[in-house]
N, C-alpha and C positions, 0 to 999 in steps of 0.2 A: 504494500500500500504506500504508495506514493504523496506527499505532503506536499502541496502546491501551494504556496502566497495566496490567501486571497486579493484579486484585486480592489480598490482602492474605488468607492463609490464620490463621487464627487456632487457636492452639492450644484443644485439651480444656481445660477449666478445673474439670475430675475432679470435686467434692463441694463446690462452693462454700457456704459459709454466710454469712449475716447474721442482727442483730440486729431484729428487729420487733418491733411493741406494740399488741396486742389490749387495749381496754378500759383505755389506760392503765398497764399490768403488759405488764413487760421480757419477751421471751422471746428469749434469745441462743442462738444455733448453728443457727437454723431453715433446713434443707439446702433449697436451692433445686436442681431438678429444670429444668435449663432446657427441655427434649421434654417436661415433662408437661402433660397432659391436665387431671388432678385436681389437688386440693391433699388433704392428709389430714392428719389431725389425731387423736392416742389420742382415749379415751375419761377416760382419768383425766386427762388437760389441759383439755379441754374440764370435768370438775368441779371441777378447781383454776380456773379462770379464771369459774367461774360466770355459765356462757352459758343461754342459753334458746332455747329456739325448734327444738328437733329435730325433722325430718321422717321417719317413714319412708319409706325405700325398698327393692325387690326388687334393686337394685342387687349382681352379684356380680362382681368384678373376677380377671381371671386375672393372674397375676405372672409374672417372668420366668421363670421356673424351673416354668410351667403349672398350676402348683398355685393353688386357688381359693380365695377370700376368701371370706367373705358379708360386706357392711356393717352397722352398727350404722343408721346411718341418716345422712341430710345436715342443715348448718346451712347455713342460705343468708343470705348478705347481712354478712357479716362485715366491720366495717372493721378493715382493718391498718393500720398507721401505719409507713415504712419513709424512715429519714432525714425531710424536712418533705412526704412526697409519702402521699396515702391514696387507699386502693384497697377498693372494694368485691365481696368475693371470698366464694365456695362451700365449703366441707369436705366431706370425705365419712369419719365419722366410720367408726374403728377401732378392735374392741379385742385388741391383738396376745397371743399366747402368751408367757410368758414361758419360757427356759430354767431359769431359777431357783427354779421351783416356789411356791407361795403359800408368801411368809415374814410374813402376819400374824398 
């Protein structure tokens, strides 16, 4: 009989964030989803951060709660900058509802 380690069960780490940097510009609190699929990104970040290169797509994603998105469209080829390590990454660009109604 053989005596194996058990391994090492690691807690939920619930809403983790870090700081990342698209383009040089800080972007802190960016919620990392460790089970996702996607990465997303608003629509008004994407024109603060003055990106280019939007694709459309028929792309429509269901949420957890079955309710349906349609996307605005995808950026592809994004470098992030996270601590001294860069990653060439996807968006799938969003423009959410706000609760707060247009305050401009």
């Amino acid at each position: 009989m053989s005596t194996q380690p058990l391994l090492n069960k690691y807690n939920d780490p619930g809403n983790p964030t870090i700081t990342v940097y698209i383009n040089d510009q800080r972007i802190a609190n960016m919620l990392i989803n460790l089970g996702a699929a996607i990465n997303v990104m608003t629509k008004d970040l994407f024109t603060t951060l003055r990106l280019q290169g939007l694709r459309h797509t028929p792309t429509v994603l269901e949420l957890e709660d079955m309710s349906h998105v349609k996307t605005k469209a995808t950026l592809e080829d994004i470098v992030i900058t996270i601590c001294s390590w860069r990653y060439s990454i996807e968006f799938v660009i969003l423009q959410p509802k706000s609760n707060l109604g247009d305050i401009r």
